[in-house]
C-alpha positions in Angstrom: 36.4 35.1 -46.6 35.9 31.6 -47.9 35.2 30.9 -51.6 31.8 30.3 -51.3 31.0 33.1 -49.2 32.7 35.4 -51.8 31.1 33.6 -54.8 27.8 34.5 -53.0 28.5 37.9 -52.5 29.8 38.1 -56.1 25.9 36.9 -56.9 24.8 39.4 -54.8 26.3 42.3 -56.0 25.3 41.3 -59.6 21.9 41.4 -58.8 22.2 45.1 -57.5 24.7 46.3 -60.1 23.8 43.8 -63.0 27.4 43.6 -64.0 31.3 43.1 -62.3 34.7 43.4 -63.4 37.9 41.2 -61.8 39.5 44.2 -60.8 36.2 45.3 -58.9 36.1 41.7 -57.5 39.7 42.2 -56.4 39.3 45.3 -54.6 35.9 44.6 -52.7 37.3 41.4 -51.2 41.1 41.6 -51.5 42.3 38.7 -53.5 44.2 38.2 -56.7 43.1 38.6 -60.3 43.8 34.8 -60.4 41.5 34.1 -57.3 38.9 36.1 -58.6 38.9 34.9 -62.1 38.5 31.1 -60.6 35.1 32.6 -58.3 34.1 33.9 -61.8 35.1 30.1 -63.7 33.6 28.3 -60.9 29.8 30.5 -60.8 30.1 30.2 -64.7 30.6 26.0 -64.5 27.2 26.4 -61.9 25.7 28.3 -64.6 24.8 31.2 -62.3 26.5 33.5 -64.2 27.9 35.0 -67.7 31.2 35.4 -68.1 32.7 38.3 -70.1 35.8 40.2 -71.1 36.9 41.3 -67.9 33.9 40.5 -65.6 30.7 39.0 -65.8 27.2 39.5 -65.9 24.2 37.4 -64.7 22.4 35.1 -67.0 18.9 36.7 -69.1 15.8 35.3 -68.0 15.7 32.7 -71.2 19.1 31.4 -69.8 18.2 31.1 -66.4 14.8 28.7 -67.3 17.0 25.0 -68.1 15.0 22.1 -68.6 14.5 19.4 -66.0 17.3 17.4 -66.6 19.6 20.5 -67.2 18.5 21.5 -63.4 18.8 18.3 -62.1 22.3 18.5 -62.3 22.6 22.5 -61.3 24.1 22.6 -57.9 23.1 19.1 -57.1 25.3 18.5 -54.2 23.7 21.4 -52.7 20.3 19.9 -53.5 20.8 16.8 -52.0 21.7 18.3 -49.2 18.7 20.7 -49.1 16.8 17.3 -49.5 18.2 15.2 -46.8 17.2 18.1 -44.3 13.7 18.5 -45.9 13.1 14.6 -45.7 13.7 14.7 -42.1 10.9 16.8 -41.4 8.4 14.1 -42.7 6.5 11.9 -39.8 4.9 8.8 -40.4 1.4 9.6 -40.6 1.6 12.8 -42.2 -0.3 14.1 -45.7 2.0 16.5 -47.8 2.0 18.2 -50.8 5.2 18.3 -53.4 5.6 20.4 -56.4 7.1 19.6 -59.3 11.1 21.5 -58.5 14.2 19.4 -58.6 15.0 20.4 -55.0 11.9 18.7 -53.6 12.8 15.9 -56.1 15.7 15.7 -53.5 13.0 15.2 -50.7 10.9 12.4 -52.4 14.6 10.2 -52.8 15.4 10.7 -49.1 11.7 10.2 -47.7 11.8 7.7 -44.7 8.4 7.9 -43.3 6.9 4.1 -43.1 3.2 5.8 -43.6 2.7 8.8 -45.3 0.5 10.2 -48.0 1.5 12.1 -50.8 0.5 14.2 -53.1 2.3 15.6 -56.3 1.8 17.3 -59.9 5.5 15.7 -61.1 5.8 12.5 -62.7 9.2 12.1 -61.6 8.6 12.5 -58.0 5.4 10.0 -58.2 8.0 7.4 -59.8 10.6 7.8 -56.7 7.8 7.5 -54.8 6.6 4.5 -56.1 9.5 2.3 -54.4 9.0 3.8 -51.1 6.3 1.0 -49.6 5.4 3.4 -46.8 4.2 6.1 -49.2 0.6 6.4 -50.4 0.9 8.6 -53.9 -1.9 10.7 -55.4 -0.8 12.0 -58.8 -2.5 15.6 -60.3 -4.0 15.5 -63.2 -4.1 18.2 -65.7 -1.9 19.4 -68.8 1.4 18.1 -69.1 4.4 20.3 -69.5 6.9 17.9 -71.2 9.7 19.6 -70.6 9.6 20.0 -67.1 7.6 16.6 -66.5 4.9 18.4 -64.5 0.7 18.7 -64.5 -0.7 22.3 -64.4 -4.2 24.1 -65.5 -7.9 24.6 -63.9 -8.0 21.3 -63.2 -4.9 20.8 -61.3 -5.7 23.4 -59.3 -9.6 22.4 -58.8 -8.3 18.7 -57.6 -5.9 20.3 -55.3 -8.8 22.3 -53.5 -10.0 18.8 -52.0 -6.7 17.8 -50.7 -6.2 18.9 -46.7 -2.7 18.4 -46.0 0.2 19.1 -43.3 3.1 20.4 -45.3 3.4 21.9 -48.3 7.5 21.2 -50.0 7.9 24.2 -52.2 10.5 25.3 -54.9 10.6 28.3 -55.8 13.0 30.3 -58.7 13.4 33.3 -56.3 13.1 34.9 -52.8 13.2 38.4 -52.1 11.4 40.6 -49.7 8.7 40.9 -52.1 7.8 36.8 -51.6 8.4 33.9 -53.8 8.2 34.0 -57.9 9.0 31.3 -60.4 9.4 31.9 -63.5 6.0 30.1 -65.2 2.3 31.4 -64.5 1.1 28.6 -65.1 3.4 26.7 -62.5 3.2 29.5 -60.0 -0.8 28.8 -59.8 -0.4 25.5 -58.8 2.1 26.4 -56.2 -0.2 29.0 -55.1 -2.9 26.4 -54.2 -0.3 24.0 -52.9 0.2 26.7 -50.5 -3.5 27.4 -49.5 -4.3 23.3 -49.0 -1.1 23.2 -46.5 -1.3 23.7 -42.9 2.7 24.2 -42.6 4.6 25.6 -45.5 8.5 24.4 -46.0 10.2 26.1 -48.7 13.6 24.4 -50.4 15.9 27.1 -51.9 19.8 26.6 -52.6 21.4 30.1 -51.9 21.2 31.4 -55.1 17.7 31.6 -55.1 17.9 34.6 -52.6 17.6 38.6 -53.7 16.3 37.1 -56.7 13.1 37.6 -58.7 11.5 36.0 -61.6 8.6 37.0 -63.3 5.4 35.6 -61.5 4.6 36.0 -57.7 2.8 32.6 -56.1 3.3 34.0 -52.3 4.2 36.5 -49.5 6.7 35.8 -46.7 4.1 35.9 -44.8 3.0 32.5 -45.5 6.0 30.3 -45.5 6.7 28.6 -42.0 10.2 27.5 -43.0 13.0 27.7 -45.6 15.7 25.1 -46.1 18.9 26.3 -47.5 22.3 25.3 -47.9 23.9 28.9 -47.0 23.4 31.5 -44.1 20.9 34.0 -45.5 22.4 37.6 -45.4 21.7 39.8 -42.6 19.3 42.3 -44.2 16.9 39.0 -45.6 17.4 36.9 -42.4 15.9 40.7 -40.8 12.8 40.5 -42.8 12.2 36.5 -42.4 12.5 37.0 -38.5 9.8 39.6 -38.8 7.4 37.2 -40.1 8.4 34.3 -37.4 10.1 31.9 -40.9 12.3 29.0 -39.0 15.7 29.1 -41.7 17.6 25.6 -41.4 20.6 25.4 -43.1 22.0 21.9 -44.3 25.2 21.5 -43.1 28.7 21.3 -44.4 28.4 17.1 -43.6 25.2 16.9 -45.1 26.5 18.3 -48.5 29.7 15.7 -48.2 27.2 12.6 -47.4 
């Protein structure tokens, strides 16, 4: 098992069990205390989890919300490559919807369509967007979260109701059989209605977004077409996503290295 496969499993079995000890680590997937304490120093420097004596634990929810730029910088690489894949997907002529996560951020940077039209609640997307001469921008209003750099409220979500678009580019702060969550209401309502306006919903998730759940519910399985991903999804997930016909691209190992 490679290390990333085993730092994912690691993840996994904290969400189930809550906590893990190196000597549990070393007997579930037969490797050193050294190895294992590197998995553990390596998911701490990703901030995915808490180390402690002996073991780890995952984050509390307070730890888990950073700020933008804090996330901007959380598992970038994998981001990017998440971003490359989702950019792809755009064709000239289309109408789309972004939301305000730094993994759609990754989108907006790599967006090569000549003509498209966009529409966003982030004020950082809207500023990538504004060097890309194909791209035809239609900034939300509403109330500003300054911390997160995004526009929310009835408003947002009364101006969205007009907008008929294509594809919807979604972030979310978990997946799990139950649907998607984030961690704000207020963000999660927005996302909602993002969702309803879309004819085709893409959703951007790095793998340790997966078997997790945050506090507010925005959608079902059900209504996502596809998910972008830098991992394979485990076998008992990828089960359910078949079931409700979602595509799953994973960005590959050359796309994280571009």
């Amino acid at each position: 098992m490679f290390q990333e496969e085993r730092m994912l499993a690691i993840l996994n079995y904290l969400k189930i069990h809550k906590k893990i000890s190196v000597d549990e680590i070393c007997q579930q997937y037969n490797v050193s205390r050294d190895t294992a304490r590197r998995d553990l120093v390596k998911l701490e420097e990703k901030q995915a989890i808490l180390r402690t004596r002996g073991g780890a634990i995952l984050p509390t929810l307070n730890n888990e919300i950073k700020s933008y730029k804090d996330r901007l910088h959380l598992l970038s690489k994998e981001k990017e490559a998440i971003g490359r894949v989702a950019a792809t997907l755009v064709n000239d002529g289309d109408i789309i919807i972004m939301d305000e996560s730094t993994t759609v951020q990754a989108c907006a940077e790599f967006l090569q369509a000549t003509d498209c039209t966009v529409v966003t609640n982030s004020i950082s997307h809207s500023l990538i967007l504004s060097n890309n001469p194909g791209a035809d921008i239609y900034l939300l209003g509403g109330q500003l979260n300054k911390e997160h750099r995004f526009l929310y409220g009835s408003s947002t979500v009364e101006k969205l109701s007009h907008y008929n678009v294509d594809k919807a580019f979604i972030g979310v702060t978990g997946i799990s059989n139950r649907g998607l969550t984030i961690a704000h209401e207020e963000d999660g309502f927005v996302k909602k209605k993002m969702i309803e306006q879309a004819t085709e919903v893409i959703v951007l998730a790095d793998s340790t977004k997966f078997h997790t759940q945050a506090f507010f519910t925005f959608a079902a399985l059900s209504q996502i077409d596809v998910i972008i991903t830098d991992q394979q999804i485990d076998e008992s997930l990828m089960k359910v996503l078949d079931d409700y016909d979602v595509e799953v691209l994973v960005a590959s190992s050359q796309m994280l290295n571009l």
